[in-house]
C-alpha positions in Angstrom: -108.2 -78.9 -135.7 -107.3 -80.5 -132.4 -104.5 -80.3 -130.4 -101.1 -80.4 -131.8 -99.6 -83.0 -130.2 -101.4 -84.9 -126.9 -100.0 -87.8 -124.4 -99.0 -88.0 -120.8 -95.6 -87.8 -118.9 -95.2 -90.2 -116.2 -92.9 -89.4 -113.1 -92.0 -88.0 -109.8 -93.6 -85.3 -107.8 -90.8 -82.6 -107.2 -93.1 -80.0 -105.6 -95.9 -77.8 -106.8 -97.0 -74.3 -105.7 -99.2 -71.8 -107.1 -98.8 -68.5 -109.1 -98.3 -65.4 -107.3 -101.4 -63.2 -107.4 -101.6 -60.6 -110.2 -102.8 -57.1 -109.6 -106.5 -58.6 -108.9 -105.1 -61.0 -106.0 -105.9 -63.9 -108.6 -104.3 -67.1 -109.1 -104.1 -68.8 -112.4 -102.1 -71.9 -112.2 -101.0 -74.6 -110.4 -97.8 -75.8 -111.4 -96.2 -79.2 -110.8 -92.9 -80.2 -111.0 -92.2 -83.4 -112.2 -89.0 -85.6 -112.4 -87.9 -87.8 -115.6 -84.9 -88.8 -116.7 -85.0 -86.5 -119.5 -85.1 -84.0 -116.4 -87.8 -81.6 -114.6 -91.1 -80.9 -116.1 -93.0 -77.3 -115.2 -96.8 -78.3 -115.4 -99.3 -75.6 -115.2 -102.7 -76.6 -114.6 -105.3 -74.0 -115.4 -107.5 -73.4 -112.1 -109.3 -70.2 -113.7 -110.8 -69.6 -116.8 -110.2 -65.5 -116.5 -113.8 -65.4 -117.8 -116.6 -65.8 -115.1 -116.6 -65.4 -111.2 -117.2 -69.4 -111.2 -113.7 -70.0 -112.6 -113.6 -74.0 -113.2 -115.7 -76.7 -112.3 -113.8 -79.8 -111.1 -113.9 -83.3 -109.6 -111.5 -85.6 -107.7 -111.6 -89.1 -107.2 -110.0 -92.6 -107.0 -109.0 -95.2 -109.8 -108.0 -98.6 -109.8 -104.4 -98.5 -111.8 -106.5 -101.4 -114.2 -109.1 -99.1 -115.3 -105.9 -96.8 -117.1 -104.5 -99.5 -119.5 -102.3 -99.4 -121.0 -100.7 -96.5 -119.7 -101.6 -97.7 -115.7 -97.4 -97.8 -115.2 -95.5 -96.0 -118.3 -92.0 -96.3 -118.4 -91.1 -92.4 -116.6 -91.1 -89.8 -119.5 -93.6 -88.3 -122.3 -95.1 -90.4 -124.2 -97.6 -89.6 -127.3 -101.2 -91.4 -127.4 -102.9 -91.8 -130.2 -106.4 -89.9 -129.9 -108.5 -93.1 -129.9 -110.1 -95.1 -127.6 -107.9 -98.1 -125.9 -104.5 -96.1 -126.4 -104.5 -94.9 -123.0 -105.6 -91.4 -124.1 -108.6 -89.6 -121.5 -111.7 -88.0 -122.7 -114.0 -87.0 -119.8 -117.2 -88.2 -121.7 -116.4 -91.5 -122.9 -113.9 -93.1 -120.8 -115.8 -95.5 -118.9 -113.7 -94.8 -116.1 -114.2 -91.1 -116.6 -117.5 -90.2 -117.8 -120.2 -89.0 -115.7 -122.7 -91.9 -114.4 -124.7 -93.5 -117.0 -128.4 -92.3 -118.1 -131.7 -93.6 -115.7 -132.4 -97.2 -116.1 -136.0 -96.3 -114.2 -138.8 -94.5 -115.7 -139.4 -93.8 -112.0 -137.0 -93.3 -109.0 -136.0 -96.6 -107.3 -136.0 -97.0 -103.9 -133.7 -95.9 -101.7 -132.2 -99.0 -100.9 -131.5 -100.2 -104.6 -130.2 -96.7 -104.8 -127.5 -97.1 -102.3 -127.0 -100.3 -104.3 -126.6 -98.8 -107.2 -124.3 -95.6 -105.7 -122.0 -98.3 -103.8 -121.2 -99.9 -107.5 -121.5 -97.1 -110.0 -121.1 -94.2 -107.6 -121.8 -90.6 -108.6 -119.3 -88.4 -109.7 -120.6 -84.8 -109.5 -119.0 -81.4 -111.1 -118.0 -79.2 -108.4 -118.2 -75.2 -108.9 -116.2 -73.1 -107.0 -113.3 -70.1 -106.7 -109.9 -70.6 -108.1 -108.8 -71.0 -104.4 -110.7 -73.7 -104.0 -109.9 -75.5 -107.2 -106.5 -75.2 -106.2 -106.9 -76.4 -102.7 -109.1 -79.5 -104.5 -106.1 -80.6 -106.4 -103.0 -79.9 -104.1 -104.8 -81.9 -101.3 -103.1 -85.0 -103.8 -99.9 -83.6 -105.2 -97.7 -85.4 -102.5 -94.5 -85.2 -103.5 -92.0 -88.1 -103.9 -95.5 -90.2 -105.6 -95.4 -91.0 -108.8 -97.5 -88.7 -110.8 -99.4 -88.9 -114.7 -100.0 -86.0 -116.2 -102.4 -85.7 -119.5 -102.3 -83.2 -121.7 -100.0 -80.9 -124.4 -96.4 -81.0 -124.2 -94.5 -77.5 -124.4 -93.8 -76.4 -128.0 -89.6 -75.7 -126.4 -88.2 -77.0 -123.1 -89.8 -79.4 -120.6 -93.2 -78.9 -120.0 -96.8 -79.7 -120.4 -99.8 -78.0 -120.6 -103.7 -77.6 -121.6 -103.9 -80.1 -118.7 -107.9 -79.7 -118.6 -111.2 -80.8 -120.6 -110.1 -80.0 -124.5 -113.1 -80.3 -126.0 -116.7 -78.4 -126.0 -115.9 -74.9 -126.6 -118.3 -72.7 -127.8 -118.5 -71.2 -131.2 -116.8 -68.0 -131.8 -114.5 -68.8 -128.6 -110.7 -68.7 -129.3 -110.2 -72.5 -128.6 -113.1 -73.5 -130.9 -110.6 -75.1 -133.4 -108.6 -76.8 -130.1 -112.0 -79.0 -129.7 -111.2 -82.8 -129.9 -111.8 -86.0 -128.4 -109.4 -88.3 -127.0 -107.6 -85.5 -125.6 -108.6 -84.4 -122.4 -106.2 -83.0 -120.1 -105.7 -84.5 -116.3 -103.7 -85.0 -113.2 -103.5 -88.2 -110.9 -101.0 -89.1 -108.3 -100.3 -92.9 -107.3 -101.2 -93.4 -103.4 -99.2 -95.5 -101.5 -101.9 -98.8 -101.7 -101.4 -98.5 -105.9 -104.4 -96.5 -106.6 -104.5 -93.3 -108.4 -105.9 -90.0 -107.0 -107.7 -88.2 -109.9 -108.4 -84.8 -110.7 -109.9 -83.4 -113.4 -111.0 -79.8 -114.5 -113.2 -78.0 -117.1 -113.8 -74.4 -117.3 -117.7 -73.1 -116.9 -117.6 -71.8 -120.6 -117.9 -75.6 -121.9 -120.2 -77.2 -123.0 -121.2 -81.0 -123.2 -122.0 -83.2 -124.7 -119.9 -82.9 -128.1 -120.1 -84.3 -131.4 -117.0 -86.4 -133.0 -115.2 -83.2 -133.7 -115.1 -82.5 -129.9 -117.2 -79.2 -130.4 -120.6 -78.8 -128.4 -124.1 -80.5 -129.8 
């Protein structure tokens, strides 16, 4: 089954910082802290699978608030999405916003001008792979605090709090998220700059695989 419950909480950047290092100088989390009038939310976003010296793969960019309908400005607070697309929900593979650049549209390469055509309009939007320090370091260069701030993902069973803030869908058989796998419920963080776009960031560990079928698990 998929996640329990899924939406995003809209609010205000407190402040963020990163776990201490356990006894293998690792960190595991970011956390965010996040103000709503129901009060502070702890975030912890994951920025190391704990499974392979290549930790997460990530990707930051820029969105127009449009693109995020209809939950571009949410009144501050959680609110539940329905896992479908048009409720406002993410899934990394087919939001059009989100997804990866479309298939080739040339049996052969064009040339390089069209191609900077084509990058200017539908630019690329590669995986990165990298340490833990420098997933971190890729996200925190846009938690500013005082912005306003989305965050997608799992609410916390008890208290204030939301987590699985990452790709939630193409884990492999036998692994102990296999029955988390779902679409319409990816996890992700993005902070409102000051000219009303959104600074995205988005994360996957290196165990998951795409693309997935309608259950969210890998093809």
């Amino acid at each position: 089954m998929p996640l329990e419950n899924y939406g995003v909480l809209a609010g205000t950047l407190h402040r963020h910082f990163r776990d201490r290092p356990d006894d293998q100088g690792r960190w595991f989390h970011v956390h965010l802290e996040v103000d709503t009038p129901a009060g502070r939310y702890a975030c912890a976003v994951d920025v190391d699978s704990k499974k392979s010296a290549i930790g997460v793969q990530w990707k930051v960019f820029t969105l127009y608030p449009s693109v995020l309908e209809p939950v571009d400005a949410p009144d501050p607070g959680y609110h539940d999405l329905a896992r479908t697309s048009g409720s406002g929900a993410i899934d990394y593979l087919r939001h059009p916003a989100l997804a990866d650049r479309r298939g080739c549209l040339f049996v052969r390469r064009p040339p390089q001008w069209l191609q900077q055509v084509l990058d200017r309009f539908d630019p690329p939007r590669p995986w990165v792979e990298g340490s833990h320090l420098e997933a971190s370091a890729a996200l925190e260069q846009i938690l500013v605090p005082g912005r306003q701030v989305l965050v997608f993902g799992e609410p916390f069973d008890e208290g204030l709090g939301m987590h699985n803030i990452h790709q939630n869908q193409g884990d492999p058989p036998g692994s102990q998220w296999w029955e988390e796998n779902g679409i319409w419920q990816d996890g992700a963080t993005m902070t409102r700059r000051p000219d009303g776009l959104y600074d995205v960031f988005l994360s996957r560990f290196s165990s998951q695989r795409v693309p997935t079928d309608d259950n969210g698990h890998p093809l």
